[in-house]
N, C-alpha and C positions, 0 to 999 in steps of 0.2 A: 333335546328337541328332536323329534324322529320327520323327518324328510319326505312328505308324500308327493307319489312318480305318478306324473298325468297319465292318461289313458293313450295307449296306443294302435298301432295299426289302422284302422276305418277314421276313428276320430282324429286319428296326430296327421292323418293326411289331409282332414279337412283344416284342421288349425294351422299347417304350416306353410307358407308361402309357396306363391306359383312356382313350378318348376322351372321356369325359365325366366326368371327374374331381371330385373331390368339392372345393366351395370352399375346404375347410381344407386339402386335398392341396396346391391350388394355390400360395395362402399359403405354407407350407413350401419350397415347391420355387421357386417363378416368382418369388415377391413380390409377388405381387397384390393386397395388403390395399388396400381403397380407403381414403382419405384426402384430405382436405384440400388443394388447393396453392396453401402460403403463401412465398413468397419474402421474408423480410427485407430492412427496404429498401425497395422496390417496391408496387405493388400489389397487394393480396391478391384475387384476382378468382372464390377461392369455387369455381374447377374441382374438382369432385369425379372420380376416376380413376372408370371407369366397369366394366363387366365385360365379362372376356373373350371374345370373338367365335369360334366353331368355325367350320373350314375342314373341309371333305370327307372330309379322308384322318384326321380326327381331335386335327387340330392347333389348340393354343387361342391365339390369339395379343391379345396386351395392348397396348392404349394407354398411354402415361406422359408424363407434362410434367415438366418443371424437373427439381427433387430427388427426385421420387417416383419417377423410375429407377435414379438413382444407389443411391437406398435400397434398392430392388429388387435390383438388382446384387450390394447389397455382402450383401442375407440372402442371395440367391443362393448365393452362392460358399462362406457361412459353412454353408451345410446339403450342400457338393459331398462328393462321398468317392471320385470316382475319378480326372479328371481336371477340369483347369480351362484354358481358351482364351482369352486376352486379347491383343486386335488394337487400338490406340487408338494417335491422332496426336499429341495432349497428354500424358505423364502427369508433372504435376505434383507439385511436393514440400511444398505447403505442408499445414495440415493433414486436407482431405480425402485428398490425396496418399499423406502417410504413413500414413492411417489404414487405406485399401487396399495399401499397403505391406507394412503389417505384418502383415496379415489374409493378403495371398499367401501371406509370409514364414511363418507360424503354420501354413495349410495345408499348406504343403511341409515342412515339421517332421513331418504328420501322417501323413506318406506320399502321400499326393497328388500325382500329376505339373500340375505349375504349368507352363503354356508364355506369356511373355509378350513381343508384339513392341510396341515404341516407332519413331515416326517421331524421327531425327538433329533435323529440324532444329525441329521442333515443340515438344521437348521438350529445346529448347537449354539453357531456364536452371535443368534439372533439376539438382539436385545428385547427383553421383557418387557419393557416397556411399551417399544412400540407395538407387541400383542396384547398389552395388557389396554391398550389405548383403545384398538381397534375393538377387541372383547368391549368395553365401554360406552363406544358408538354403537353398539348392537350387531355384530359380525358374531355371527353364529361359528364359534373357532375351536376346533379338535386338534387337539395332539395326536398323533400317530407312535404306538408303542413307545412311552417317555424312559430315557435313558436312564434314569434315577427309578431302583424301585419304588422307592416311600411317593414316587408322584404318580403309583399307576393306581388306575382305579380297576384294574383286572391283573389278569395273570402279567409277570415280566418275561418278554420275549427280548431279549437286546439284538439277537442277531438277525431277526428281520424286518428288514426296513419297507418302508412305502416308498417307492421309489417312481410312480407315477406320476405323469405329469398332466391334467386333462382341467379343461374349462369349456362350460357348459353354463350358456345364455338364453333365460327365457322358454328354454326348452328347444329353440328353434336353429341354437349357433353352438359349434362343441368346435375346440381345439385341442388338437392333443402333440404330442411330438418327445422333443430331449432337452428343451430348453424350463430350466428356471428361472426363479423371477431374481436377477441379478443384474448388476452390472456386467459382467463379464459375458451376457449374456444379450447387453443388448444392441451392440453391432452399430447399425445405420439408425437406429431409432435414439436421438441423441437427449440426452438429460445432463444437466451441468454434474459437474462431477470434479470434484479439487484435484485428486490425484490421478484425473485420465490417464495421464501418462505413463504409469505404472501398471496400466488394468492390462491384462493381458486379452485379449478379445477373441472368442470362443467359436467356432464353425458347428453351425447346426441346423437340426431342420424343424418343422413344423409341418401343419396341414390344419386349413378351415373350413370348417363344417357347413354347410347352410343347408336345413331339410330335415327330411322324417329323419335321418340317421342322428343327429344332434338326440333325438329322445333313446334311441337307444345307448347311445353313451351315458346320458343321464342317469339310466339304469346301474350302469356301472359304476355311476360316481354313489348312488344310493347303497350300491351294498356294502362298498367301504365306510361309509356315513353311519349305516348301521352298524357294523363290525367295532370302530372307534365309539359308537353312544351307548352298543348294548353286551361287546364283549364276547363270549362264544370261540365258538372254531374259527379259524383262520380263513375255513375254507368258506364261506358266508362270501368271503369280500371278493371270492370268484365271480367273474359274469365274461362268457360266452355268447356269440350270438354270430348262426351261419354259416359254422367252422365245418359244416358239410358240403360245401360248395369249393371246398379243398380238397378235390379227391387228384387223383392218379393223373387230370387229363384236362385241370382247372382252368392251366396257360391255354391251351389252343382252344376253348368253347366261346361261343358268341356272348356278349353281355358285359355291362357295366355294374357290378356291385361290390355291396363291401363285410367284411366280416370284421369283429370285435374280437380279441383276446384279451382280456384282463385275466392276470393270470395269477396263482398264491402260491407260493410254495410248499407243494404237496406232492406225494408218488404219482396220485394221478394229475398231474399239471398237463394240458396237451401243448404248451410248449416249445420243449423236445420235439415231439413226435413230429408238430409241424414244421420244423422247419427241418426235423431229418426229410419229408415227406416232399419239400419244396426241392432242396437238394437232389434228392434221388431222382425226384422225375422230370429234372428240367431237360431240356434237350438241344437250348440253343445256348444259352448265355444265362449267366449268376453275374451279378454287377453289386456287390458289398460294399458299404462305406461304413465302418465302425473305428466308433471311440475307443472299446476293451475289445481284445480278441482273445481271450486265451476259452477257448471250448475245451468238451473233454474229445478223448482219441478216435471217438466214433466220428463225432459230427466233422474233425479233421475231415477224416477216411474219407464219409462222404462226399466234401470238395476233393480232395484226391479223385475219385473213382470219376466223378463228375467230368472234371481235366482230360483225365484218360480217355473215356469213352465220344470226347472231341466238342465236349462242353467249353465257351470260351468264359472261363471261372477268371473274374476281376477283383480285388482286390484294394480297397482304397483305406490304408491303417494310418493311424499319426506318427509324426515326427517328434511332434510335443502332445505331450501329454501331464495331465494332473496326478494320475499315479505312474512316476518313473519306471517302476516293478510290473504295470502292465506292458510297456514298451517288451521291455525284455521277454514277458513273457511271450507275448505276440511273436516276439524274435526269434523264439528258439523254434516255431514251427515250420520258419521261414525252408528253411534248405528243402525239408520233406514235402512242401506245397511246391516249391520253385521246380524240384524235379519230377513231380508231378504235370507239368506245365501250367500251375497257377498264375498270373500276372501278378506281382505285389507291386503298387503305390504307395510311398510313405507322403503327406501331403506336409507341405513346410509352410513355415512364417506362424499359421494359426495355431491352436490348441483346437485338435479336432474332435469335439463332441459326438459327435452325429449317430445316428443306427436306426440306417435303414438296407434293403435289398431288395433288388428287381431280378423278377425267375421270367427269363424269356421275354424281355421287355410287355408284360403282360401281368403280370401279378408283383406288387409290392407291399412290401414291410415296412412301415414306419411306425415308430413310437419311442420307449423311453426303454426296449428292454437291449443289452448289451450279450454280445456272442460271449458270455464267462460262467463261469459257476455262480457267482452272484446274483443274477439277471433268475436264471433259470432254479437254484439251489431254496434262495434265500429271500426275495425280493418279492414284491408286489409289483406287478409291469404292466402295462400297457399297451398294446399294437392295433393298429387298424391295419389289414390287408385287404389291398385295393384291387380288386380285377376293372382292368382297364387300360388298353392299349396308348389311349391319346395322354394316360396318366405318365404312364410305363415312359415313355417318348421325353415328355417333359422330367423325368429323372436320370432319364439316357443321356439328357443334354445336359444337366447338372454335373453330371460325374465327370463327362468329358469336358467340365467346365474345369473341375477340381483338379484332372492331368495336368493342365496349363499350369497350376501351382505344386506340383507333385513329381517327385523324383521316382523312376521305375530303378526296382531292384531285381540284380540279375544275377545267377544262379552261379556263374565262376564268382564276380565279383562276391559275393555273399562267402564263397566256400574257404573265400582268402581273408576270413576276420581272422584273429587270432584264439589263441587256445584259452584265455584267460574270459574272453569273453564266449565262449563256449561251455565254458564251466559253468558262471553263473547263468547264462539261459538254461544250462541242465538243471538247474539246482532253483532259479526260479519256477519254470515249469512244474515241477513237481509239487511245488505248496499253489500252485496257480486257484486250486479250491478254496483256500483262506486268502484271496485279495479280493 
């Protein structure tokens, strides 16, 4: 079933709500109720969700941590009446899982056109069932490149995954970020769950959309839609929008907007280029919170050179992590950033998700892609970059939220590991392109 994208520009401005909407509209529509973020489990560190930031053309867009997106999300979807767009890498079957399950399933009962794509191999140990349920209630449901040749209906790619994460309500509400639809995922936003106490609970972010920019994500959720229904080039599932408003000189101009990277893995992916482009020309401050860190020796450099020339380059990596072999790898860069004057945070207790960056408290990165070869190589990714000071500020304060949970590493202490684990950071680093 092929996905037709409403009109945009003159018309999506007159269809989309006022620009300055009334906080209960938002509530309704977005999920913006501020609250608390308490993660079970973990520590509770008191982030209160802040309020929503206007962008120029009218667009409000929302900070979210942990569960307080997923909660977002799922009122979202419970208040949608026309159509509903779901793009995500994980979707799980335990009970977060089936709780958006059932709620798609419920929707699509109501008439509602439900379109929802999963990544193969992400969402390997989903139960069939519970997609074969939803497929049943009329959930319009794509596979993303299936792990199994005999189940593709196009060419077998196994090494690139969809690894985006974005929802798209109505045409008028888009969330995008790092989180899946999981338990581990959902923080303060609580759902009974047997073996809570097992769940390891996951640090991450989000942003909600409210405004003409929700239709441009839509866009982006449509060429992937296309790409999974009609097969083709990879490069189809590309969609850009704005990425010129990233020049040389982006941080210090007047203005509130946003640019789109969905991005495919291809030579010409722009990427790289932007976030060499972000790096290169910051001039006060780079503030990094990422889940994978292993880049290649340029993009290093880059933060190297950055440190040097009196850039205060932050650093916010995990302690824990899901893949052990990223720690490490992130490790071994440690010494060459550290005498560089990079700051490095490792953040403790959580499993830190996250990947976003703020250039100059003025431009930020968030979405679903990761500082590694994967993100950039191999993956289908996601980013919204936000030009926007009052945004920039409220990420500033996020981070210095995460210090309070975060141990700095320091450049003697660092030089005094030992030889054994210097061997395998060497020896990780080098295959860091296959993780």
């Amino acid at each position: 079933m092929d996905l037709v994208v409403p009109r945009t520009d003159e018309q999506a401005r007159a269809d989309s709500p006022p620009a300055h909407c009334p906080r209960e509209q938002s509530e309704r529509g977005a999920g913006m109720a501020a609250g608390i973020n308490i993660a079970p489990g973990s520590d509770d560190d008191g982030w209160i969700v802040p309020d929503p930031v206007p962008l120029d053309d009218g667009t409000l867009v929302q900070l979210y941590k942990d569960g307080e997106a997923l909660r977002a999300a799922y009122r979202a979807i419970e208040q949608a009446r026309r159509r509903i767009c779901l793009e995500v890498y994980i979707f799980a079957d335990d009970e977060t899982g089936q709780a958006f399950a059932e709620l798609l399933c419920r929707k699509a009962n109501q008439g509602v056109q439900v379109y929802v794509i999963y990544d193969s191999f992400g969402s390997l140990g989903t139960d069939r069932q519970m997609l074969r349920q939803m497929h049943r209630s009329g959930v319009h449901l794509e596979v993303f490149h299936p792990v199994y040749p005999w189940e593709c209906r196009y060419s077998w790619r196994p090494f690139n995954r969809d690894h985006r994460k974005l929802l798209v309500i109505d045409d008028e509400i888009a969330g995008l970020g790092g989180l899946n639809v999981g338990r581990e995922y959902a923080g303060s936003w609580v759902i009974y769950q047997r073996d809570a106490d097992e769940c390891d609970f996951w640090r991450d972010n989000a942003i909600g959309i409210r405004g003409p920019m929700a239709r441009h994500f839509l866009r982006a959720f449509a060429r992937s839609w296309h790409y999974v229904t009609h097969g083709g080039r990879i490069r189809t599932a590309e969609f850009n929008y704005n990425l010129e408003a990233i020049d040389n000189d982006a941080a210090h101009k007047p203005g509130n907007q946003m640019s789109i990277l969905a991005s495919v893995p291809t030579l010409s992916s722009p990427l790289r280029p932007v976030l060499r482009s972000l790096f290169a020309n910051a001039r006060h401050s780079i503030q990094m919170t990422m889940a994978y860190f292993a880049p290649d020796d340029e993009l290093i450099a880059e933060l190297c050179r950055a440190a040097r020339r009196g850039v205060r380059v932050q650093l916010m990596l995990p302690a824990r992590c899901d893949v052990h072999a990223l720690i490490i790898a992130a490790r071994s860069f440690y010494e060459t950033l550290l005498s560089a004057g990079v700051e490095i945070y490792e953040r403790q207790t959580v499993v830190l998700h996250a990947k976003t960056m703020t250039i100059d408290g003025a431009i930020t990165v968030i979405g679903s892609a990761n500082l590694d070869y994967r993100s950039i190589e191999y993956n289908l990714e996601l980013s919204a970059i936000i030009h926007s000071r009052q945004f920039g500020q409220q990420m500033h304060a996020l981070f210095a939220n995460d210090m309070l949970y975060a141990r700095r590493i320091s450049l003697s202490e660092w030089r005094k590991r030992p030889m054994s684990d210097r061997l395998v950071q060497w020896a990780v680093s080098r295959a860091r392109y296959l993780l």
